[in-house]
C-alpha positions as CSV (number, residue, x, y, z in Angstrom):
1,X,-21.4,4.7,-18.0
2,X,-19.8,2.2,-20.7
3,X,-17.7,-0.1,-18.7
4,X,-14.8,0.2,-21.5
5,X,-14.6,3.9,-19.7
6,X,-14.2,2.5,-16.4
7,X,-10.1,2.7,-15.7
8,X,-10.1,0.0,-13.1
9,X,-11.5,-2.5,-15.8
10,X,-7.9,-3.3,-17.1
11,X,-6.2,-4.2,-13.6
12,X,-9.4,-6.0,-12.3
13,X,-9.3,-8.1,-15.1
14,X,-5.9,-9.2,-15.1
15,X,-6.1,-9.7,-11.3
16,X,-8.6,-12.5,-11.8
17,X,-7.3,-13.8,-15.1
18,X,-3.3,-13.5,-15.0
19,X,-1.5,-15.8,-12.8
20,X,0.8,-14.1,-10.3
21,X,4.3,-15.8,-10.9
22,X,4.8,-16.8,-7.3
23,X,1.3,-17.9,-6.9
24,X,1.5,-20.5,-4.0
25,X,0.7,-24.1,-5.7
26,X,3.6,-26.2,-5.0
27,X,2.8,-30.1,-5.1
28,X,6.2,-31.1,-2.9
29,X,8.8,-30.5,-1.0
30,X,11.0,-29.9,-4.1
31,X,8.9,-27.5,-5.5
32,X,8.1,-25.8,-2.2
33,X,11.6,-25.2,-1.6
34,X,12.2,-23.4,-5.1
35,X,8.9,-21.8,-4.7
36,X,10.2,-20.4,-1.6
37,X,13.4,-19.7,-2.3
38,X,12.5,-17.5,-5.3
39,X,9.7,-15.5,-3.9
40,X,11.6,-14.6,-1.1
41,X,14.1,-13.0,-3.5
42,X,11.6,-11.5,-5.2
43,X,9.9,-10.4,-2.2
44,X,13.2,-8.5,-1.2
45,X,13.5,-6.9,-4.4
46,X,10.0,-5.1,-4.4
47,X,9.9,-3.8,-1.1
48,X,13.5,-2.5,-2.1
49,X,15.2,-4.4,1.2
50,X,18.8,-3.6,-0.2
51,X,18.6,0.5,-0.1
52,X,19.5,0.1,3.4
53,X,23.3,0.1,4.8
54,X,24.3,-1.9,7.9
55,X,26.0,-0.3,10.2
56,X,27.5,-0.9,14.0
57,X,24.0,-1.4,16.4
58,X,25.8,0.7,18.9
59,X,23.1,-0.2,21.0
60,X,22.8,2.6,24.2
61,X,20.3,2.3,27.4
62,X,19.2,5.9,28.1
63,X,16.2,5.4,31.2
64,X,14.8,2.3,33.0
65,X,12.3,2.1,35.4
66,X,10.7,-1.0,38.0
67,X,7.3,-1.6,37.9
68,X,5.4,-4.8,39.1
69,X,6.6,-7.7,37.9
70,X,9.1,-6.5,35.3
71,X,11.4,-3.8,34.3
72,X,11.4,-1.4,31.8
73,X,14.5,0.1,29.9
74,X,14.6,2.4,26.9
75,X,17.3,1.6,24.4
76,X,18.5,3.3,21.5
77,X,20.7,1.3,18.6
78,X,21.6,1.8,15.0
79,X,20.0,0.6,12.0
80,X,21.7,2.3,9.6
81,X,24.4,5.0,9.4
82,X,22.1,7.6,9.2
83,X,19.3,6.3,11.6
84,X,18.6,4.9,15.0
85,X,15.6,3.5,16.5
86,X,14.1,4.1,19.9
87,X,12.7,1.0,21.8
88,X,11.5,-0.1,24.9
89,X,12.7,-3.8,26.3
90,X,10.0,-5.3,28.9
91,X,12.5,-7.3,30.9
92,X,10.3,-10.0,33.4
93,X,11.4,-10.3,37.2
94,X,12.2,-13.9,38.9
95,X,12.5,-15.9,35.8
96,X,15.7,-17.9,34.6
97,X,17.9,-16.6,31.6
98,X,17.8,-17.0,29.0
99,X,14.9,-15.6,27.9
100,X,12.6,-16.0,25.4
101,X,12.1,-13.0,23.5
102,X,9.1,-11.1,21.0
103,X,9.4,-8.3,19.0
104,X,6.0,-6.3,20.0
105,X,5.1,-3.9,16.4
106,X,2.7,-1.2,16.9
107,X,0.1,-0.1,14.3
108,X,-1.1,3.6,13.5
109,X,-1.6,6.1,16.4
110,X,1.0,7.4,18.7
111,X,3.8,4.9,18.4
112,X,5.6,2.5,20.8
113,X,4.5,4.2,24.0
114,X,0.6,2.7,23.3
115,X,2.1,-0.5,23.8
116,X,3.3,-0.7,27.6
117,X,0.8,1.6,29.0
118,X,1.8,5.0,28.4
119,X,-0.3,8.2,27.4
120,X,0.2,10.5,24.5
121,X,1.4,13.2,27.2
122,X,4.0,10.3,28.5
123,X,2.1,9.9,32.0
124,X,1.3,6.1,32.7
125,X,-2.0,4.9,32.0
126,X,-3.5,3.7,35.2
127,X,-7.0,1.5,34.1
128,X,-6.5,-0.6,31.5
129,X,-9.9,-0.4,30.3
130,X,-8.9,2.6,28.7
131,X,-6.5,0.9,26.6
132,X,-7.5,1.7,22.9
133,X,-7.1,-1.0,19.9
134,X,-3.6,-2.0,20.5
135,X,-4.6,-3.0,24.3
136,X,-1.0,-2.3,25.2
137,X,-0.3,-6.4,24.6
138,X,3.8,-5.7,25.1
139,X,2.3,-5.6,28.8
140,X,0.7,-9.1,28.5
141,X,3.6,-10.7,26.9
142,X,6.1,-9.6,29.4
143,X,3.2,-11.1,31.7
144,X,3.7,-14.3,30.3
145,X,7.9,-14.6,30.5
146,X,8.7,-12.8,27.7
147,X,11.3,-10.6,27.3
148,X,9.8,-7.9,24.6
149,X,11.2,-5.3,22.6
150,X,8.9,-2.5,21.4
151,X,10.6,-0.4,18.5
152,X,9.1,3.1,17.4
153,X,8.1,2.2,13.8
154,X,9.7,4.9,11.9
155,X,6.8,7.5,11.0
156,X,5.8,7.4,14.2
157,X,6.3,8.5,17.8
158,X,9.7,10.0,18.1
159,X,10.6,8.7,14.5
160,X,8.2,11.4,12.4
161,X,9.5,14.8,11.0
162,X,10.4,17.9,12.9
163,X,6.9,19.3,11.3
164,X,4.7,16.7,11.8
165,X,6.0,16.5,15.4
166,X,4.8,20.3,15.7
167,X,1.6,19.0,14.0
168,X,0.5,17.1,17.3
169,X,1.1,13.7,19.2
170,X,-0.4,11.4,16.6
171,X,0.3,13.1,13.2
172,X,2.4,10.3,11.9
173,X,5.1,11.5,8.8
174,X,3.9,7.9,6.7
175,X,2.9,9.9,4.1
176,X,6.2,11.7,3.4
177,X,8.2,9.0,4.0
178,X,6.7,6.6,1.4
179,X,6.8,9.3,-1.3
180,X,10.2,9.6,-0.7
181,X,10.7,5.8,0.0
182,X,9.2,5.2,-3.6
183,X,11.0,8.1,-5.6
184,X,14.2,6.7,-4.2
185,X,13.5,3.1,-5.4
186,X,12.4,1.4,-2.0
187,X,9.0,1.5,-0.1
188,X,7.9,2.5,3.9
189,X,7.6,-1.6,4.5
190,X,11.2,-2.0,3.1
191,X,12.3,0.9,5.7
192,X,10.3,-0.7,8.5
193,X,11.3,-4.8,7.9
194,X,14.9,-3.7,7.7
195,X,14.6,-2.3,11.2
196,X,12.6,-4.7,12.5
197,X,15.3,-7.2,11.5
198,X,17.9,-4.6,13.0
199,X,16.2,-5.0,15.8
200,X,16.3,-9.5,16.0
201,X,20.1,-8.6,15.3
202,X,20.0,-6.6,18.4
203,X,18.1,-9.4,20.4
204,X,21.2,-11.8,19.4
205,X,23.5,-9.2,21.2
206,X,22.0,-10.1,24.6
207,X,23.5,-12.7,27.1
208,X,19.4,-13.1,28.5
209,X,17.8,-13.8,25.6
210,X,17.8,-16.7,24.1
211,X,18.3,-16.4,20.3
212,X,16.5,-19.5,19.2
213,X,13.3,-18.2,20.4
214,X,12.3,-14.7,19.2
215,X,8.7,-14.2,18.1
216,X,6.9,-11.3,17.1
217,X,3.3,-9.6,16.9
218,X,2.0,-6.9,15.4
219,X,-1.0,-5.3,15.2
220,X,-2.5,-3.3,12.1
221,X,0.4,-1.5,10.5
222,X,2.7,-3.5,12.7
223,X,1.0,-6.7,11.3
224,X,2.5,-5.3,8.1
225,X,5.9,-5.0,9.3
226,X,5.3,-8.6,11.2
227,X,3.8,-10.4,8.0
228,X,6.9,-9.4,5.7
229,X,9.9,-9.4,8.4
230,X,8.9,-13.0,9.4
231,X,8.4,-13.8,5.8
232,X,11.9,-12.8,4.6
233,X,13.5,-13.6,8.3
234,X,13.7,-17.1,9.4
235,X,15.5,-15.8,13.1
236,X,11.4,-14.9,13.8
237,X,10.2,-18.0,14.9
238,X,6.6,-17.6,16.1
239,X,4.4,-15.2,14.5
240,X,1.5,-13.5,15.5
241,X,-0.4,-11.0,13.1
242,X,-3.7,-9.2,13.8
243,X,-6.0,-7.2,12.3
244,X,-3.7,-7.0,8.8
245,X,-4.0,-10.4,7.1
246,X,-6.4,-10.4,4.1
247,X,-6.2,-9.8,0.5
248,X,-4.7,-6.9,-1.1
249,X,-7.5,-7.2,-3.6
250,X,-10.1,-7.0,-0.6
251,X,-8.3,-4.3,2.0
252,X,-6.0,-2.0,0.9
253,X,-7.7,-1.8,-3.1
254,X,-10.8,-1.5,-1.5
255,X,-10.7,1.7,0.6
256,X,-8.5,4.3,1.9
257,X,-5.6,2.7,3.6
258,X,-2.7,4.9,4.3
259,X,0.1,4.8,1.2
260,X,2.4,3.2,3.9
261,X,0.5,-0.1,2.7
262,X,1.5,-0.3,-1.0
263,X,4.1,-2.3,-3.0
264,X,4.9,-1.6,-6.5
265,X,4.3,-4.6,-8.9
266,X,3.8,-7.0,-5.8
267,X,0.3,-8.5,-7.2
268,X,2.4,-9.8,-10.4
269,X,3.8,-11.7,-8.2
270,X,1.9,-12.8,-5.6
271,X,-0.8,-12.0,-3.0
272,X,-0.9,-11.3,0.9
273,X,-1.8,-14.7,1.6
274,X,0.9,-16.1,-1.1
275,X,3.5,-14.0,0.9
276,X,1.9,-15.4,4.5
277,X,2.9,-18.8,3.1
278,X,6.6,-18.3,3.2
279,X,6.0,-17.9,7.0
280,X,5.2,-21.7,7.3
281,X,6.0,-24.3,8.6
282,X,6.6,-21.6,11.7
283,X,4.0,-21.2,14.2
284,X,1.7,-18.5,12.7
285,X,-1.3,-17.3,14.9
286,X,-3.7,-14.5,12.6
287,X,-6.4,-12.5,14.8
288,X,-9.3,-10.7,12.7
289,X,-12.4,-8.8,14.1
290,X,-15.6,-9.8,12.8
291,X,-16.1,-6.3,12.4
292,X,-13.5,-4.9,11.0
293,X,-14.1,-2.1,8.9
294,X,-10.4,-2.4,7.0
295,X,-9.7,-5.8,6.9
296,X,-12.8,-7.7,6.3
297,X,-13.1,-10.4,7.9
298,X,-14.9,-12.6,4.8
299,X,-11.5,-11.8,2.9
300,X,-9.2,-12.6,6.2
301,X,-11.0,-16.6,6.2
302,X,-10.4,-16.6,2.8
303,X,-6.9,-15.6,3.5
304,X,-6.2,-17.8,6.3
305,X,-7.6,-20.8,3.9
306,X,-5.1,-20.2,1.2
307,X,-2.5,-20.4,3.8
308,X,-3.0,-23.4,5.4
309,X,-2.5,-25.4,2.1
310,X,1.5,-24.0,2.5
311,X,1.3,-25.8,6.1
312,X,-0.8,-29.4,5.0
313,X,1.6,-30.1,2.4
314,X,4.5,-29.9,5.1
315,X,2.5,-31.2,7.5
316,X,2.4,-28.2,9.9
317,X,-1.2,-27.7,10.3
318,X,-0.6,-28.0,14.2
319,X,1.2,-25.0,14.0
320,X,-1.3,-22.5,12.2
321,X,-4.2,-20.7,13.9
322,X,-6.7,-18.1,13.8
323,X,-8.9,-16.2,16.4
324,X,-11.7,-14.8,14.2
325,X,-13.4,-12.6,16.9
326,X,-16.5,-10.8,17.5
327,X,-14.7,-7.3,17.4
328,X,-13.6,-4.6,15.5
329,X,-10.1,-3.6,14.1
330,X,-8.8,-4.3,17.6
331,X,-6.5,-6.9,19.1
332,X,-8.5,-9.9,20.8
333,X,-5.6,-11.6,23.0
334,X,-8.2,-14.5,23.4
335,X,-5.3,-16.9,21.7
336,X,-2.6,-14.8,20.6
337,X,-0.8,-14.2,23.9
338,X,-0.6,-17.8,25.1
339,X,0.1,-19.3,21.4
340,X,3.4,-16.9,21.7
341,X,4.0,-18.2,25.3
342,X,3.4,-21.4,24.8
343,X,5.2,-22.0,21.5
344,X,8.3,-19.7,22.9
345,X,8.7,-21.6,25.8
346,X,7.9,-25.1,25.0
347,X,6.8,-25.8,21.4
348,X,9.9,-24.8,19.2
349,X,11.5,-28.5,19.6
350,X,9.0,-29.7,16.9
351,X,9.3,-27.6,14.5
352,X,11.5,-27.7,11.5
């Protein structure tokens, strides 16, 4: 085959040649802060943040249940005036208020209920070794004194179409909401960060949380929402992303992802790891399984390196970690919950 036939020529070329305009390289403090201040304008923009309307949160607790060690409520609040989203809040028992809280995102697969224990058929899941990759951690941070809120993702859960609802518990509706999303100007991760900030507004409605220290982790697809809410939303202030930090170039341009995962024009302007950066100088925990069929794990080092230059030159490095792990596209936990604990409940006096 001639190569000048080959119609990926074009873009691979200009990805290695043309530099992306919000390409992370600042030298100082000055030129970090317009660095930063731009992208995250930009950043906005292309994931089309201002489609969405505010409304009232309205917010509504419809069940709540005891179980060992914490309580569990179902809430339902607002995000827009034409949407609400279903959550579950993990409250933990004998602790003083107010709490700290962390916004637990789930990745692909049934929704919200995979994260504190429940089946597809809503029956509680009684051995946890049968926990699949999402290892219902909303369960291990309540564990640790964490109050955590689980939102449905919309797409998922009790958040898909009427039809793909009849289709069966884990037929998500991702793909016809990012066609629509994209023919109306905005993108599924635009729909998703605006409610994952609707639901930090919602934290700051609560007399037992405490509003200064909200983290939140997300696993897969949630690590999406995770990656860009906490790089447009400074009220996130410890991070945790697993199994989702890479390279665009290496993950979601090298194989099938779902069409959830795409931007339009974001690689003009930066890449994953470029958009990471705006996280710091946050406390920023990545997890990546060393066999990871999605996100591989070569590309999430290399990542993770281009990262940490954002956190030496503003002398953060204490507050950025990884957990490379022997696993697949999974959660490890090996870290990740007591890096959340720990920098919840005791860390956030250093940081700036």
């Amino acid at each position: 085959m001639n190569a000048d036939y080959d119609p990926l020529t074009i873009f691979l070329e200009k990805y290695e040649k043309v530099k992306r305009v919000f390409s992370f390289d600042a030298k100082d403090l000055s030129e970090w802060k317009a660095w930063h201040l731009g992208f995250r304008e930009k950043l906005a923009e292309l994931i089309g943040l201002d489609f969405f309307e505010r409304s009232e949160i309205s917010p509504q607790t419809v069940d709540r249940k005891q179980y060992p060690g914490y309580v569990r409520e179902k809430v339902v609040l607002r995000s827009d005036p034409y949407t609400s989203i279903p959550a579950y809040v993990l409250i933990p028992e004998k602790r003083e208020k107010p709490l700290p809280a962390a916004v637990a995102m789930h990745g692909h697969g049934y929704g919200k209920d995979d994260l504190v224990g429940i089946w597809e058929d809503g029956t509680d899941r009684i051995d946890p070794s049968s926990r699949g990759y999402q290892k219902d951690f909303a369960l291990e941070l309540v564990k640790r004194g964490l109050l955590v809120i689980v939102p449905e993702q919309s797409g998922f859960g009790e958040r898909r179409t009427k039809e793909d609802i009849a289709k069966g518990n884990e037929q998500s509706s991702c793909k016809m909401l990012s066609l629509w999303a994209l023919m109306m100007g905005t993108t599924t991760i635009g729909r998703r960060v605006w409610d994952a900030m609707r639901v930090v507004d919602y934290l700051f409605t609560r007399d037992d949380v405490d509003h200064s220290r909200i983290g939140m982790m997300g696993i897969s697809g949630g690590g999406t929402t995770t990656l860009f809410t906490a790089a447009l939303d400074d009220r996130v202030r410890v991070v945790v992303i697993s199994g989702y930090i890479n390279t665009f170039r290496s993950s979601i341009l090298a194989m099938d992802h779902c069409i959830d995962n795409y931007v339009p024009g974001i690689l003009k302007y930066g890449e994953m790891y470029d958009v990471a950066a705006l996280i710091a100088p946050r406390p920023l925990l990545i997890e990546s399984g060393s066999k990871d069929p999605i996100f591989p794990i070569e590309a999430a080092k290399y990542a993770y390196e281009r990262i940490r230059r954002a956190y030496a030159l503003l002398k953060a490095e204490d507050r950025l970690d990884a957990d490379f792990f022997e696993g697949r596209h999974e959660i490890s936990g090996r870290k990740s919950y007591e890096f959340m604990a720990k920098w919840l409940s005791e860390g956030l006096e250093r940081t700036t």
